[in-house]
C-alpha positions in Angstrom: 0.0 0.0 0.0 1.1 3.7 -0.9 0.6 6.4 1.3 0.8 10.0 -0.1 -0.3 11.2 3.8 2.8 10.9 5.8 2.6 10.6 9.8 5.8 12.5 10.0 4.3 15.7 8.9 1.1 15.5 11.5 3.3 16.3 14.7 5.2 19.3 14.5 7.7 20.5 16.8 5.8 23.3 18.0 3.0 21.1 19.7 5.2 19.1 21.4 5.6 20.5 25.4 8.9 20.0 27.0 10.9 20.1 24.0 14.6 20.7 25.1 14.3 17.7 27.9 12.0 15.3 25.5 14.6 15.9 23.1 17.8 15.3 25.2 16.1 11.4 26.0 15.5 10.6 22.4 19.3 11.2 22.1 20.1 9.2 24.9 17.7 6.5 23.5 19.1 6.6 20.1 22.3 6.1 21.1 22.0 2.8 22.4 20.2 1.6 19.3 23.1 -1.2 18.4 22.8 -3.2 14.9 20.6 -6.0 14.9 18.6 -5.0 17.8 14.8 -5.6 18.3 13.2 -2.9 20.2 9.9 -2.0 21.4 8.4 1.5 20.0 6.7 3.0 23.0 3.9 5.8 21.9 3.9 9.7 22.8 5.8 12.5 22.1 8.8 11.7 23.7 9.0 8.6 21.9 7.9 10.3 18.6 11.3 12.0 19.1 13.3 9.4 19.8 12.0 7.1 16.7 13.1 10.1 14.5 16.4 10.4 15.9 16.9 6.1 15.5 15.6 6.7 12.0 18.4 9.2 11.6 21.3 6.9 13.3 19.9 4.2 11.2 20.3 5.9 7.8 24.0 7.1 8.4 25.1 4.2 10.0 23.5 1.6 7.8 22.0 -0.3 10.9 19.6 -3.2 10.5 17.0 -3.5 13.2 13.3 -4.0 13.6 11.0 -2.1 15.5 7.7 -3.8 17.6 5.9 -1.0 17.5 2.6 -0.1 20.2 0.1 1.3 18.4 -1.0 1.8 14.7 0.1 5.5 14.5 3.5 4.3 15.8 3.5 1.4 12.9 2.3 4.4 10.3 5.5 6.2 11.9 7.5 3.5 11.0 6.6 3.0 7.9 7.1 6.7 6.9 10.8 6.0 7.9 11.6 3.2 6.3 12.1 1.2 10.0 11.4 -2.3 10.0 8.7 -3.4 12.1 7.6 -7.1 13.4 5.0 -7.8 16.3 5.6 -9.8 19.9 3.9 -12.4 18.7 7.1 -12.7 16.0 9.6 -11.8 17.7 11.0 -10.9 21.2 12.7 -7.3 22.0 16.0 -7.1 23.1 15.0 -3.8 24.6 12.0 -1.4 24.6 11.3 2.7 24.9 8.4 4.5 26.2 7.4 7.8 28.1 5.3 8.7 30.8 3.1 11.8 31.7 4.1 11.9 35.3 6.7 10.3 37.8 4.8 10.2 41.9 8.8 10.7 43.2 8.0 8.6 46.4 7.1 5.3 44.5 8.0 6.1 41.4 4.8 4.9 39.7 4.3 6.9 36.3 1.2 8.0 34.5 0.6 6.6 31.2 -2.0 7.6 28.4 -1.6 11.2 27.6 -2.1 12.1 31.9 
């Protein structure tokens, strides 16, 4: 199937809150994408940022990996950047990504789903 919408183009920087810090973690997360690897595509902005920057690291460093993405728009993501995808059912991550809304400091019990 041949998209002419791309996902890419939906979220723009300027929508996305927390921008300096989100963007300093999908740094960090890229750079332990290794070659090979099988990761789990958590959803969110955060993680939005951080598949861009693997799709980046990818490209100039010719890495082979597949992504298990967690949702359809994440899956549409990856398609739009040429990353691999596969499902748990196929295969099992050797890592995984995701972001959270909130952190409670005490317990450290996070928020998920956009708060």
């Amino acid at each position: 199937m041949n998209w002419d919408y791309k996902l890419s183009d939906d979220i723009k920087p300027d929508n996305i809150k927390n921008m300096e810090q989100k963007q300093r973690i999908a740094k960090k997360v890229a750079e332990k994408v290794k070659d090979g690897d099988i990761i789990g595509f958590g959803s969110g902005s955060t993680s939005y940022l951080a598949i861009l920057e693997i799709a980046k690291k990818i490209e100039e460093e010719n890495l082979k990996i597949l992504a298990i993405p967690t949702s359809h728009e994440i899956k549409m993501l990856c398609h739009d950047l040429k990353i691999p995808t596969t499902t748990i059912l196929e295969n099992k991550p050797d890592w995984s990504f995701d972001g959270a809304d909130e952190v409670e400091r005490k317990t450290n019990w996070i928020i998920k789903g956009r708060g």
